[in-house]
C-alpha positions in Angstrom: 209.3 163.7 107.1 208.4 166.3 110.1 206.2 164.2 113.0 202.9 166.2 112.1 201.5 165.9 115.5 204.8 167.9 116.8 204.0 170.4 114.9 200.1 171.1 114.9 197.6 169.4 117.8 193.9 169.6 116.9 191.1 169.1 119.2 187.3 168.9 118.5 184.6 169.5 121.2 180.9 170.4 121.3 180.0 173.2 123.7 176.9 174.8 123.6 175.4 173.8 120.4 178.6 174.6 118.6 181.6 172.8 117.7 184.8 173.8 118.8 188.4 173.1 117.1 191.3 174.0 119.0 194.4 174.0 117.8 197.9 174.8 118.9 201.4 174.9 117.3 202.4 176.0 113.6 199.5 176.3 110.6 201.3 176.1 107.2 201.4 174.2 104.2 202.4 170.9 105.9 199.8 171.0 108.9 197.1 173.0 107.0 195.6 169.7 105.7 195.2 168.2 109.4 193.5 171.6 110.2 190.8 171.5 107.7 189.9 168.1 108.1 189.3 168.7 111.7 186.8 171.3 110.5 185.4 169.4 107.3 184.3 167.1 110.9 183.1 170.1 112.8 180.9 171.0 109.9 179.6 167.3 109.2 177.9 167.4 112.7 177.5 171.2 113.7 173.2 172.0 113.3 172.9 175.2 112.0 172.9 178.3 112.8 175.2 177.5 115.2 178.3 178.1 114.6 182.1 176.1 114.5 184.2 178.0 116.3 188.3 177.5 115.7 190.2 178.7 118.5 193.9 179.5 117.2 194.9 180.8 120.7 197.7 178.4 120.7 199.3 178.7 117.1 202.9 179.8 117.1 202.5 180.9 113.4 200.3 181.0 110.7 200.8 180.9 107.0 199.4 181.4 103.6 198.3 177.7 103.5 196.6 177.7 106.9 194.8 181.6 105.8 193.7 179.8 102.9 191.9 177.0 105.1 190.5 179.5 107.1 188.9 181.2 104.0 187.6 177.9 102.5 186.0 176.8 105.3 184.5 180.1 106.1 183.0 180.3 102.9 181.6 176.1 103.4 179.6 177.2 106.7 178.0 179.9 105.4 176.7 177.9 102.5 175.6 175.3 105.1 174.3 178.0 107.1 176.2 178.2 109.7 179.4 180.6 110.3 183.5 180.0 111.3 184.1 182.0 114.7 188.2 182.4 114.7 189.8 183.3 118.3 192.4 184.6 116.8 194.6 185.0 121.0 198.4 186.6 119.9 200.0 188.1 117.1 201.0 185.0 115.3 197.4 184.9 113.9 196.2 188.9 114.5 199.1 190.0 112.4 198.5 187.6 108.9 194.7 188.0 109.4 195.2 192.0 109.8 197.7 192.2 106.8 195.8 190.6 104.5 192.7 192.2 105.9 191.4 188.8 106.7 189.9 190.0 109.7 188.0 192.5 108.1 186.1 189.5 105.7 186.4 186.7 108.3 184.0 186.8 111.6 187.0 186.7 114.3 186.0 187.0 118.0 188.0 188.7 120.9 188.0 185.3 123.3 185.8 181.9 124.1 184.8 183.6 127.4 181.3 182.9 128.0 181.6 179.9 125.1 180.4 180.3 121.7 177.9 182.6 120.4 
């Protein structure tokens, strides 16, 4: 079995009022798990309205499984009242979230400068 934290690295910060997961390397069906418990955390302790915010700047690819986690969880914050910020960075992420239109039904933001909205 693949060494998990070779292949995905997951951070969790609070900056700003808002929680922050970072997370670099590949997001498929093997890693996608890791992700979203990382964000099931981030929405235990973030106060709403503000928001978790999931910085994919460093992923290296991104697949069905990890678009699905990204939809799931976007759907959980707004029910808690809150919202999932994606930094989406290079084309690994921009091109999955563009073909499936993704990016048109998830709130994705240009960059982290200035921290979290």
């Amino acid at each position: 079995m693949p060494d998990l934290d070779a292949l995905l690295w997951v951070t969790r910060t609070v900056e700003n009022h808002s929680v922050v997961v970072r997370a670099s390397g590949e997001l498929d069906m093997l890693t996608a798990p890791r992700l979203s418990t990382q964000l099931d955390f981030a929405e235990a302790v973030v106060v709403p309205p503000a928001p978790v915010v999931l910085d994919l700047t460093g992923l290296t690819f991104l697949g069905s499984a990890g678009l699905s986690v990204l939809l799931n969880h976007d759907k959980r914050c707004k029910s808690r009242g809150s919202r999932l910020e994606i930094v989406p960075g290079g084309t690994a992420v921009t091109r999955p979230l563009t073909v499936t239109a993704l990016d048109q039904v998830l709130t994705v933001k240009p960059d982290l400068v200035g921290g979290p909205a």
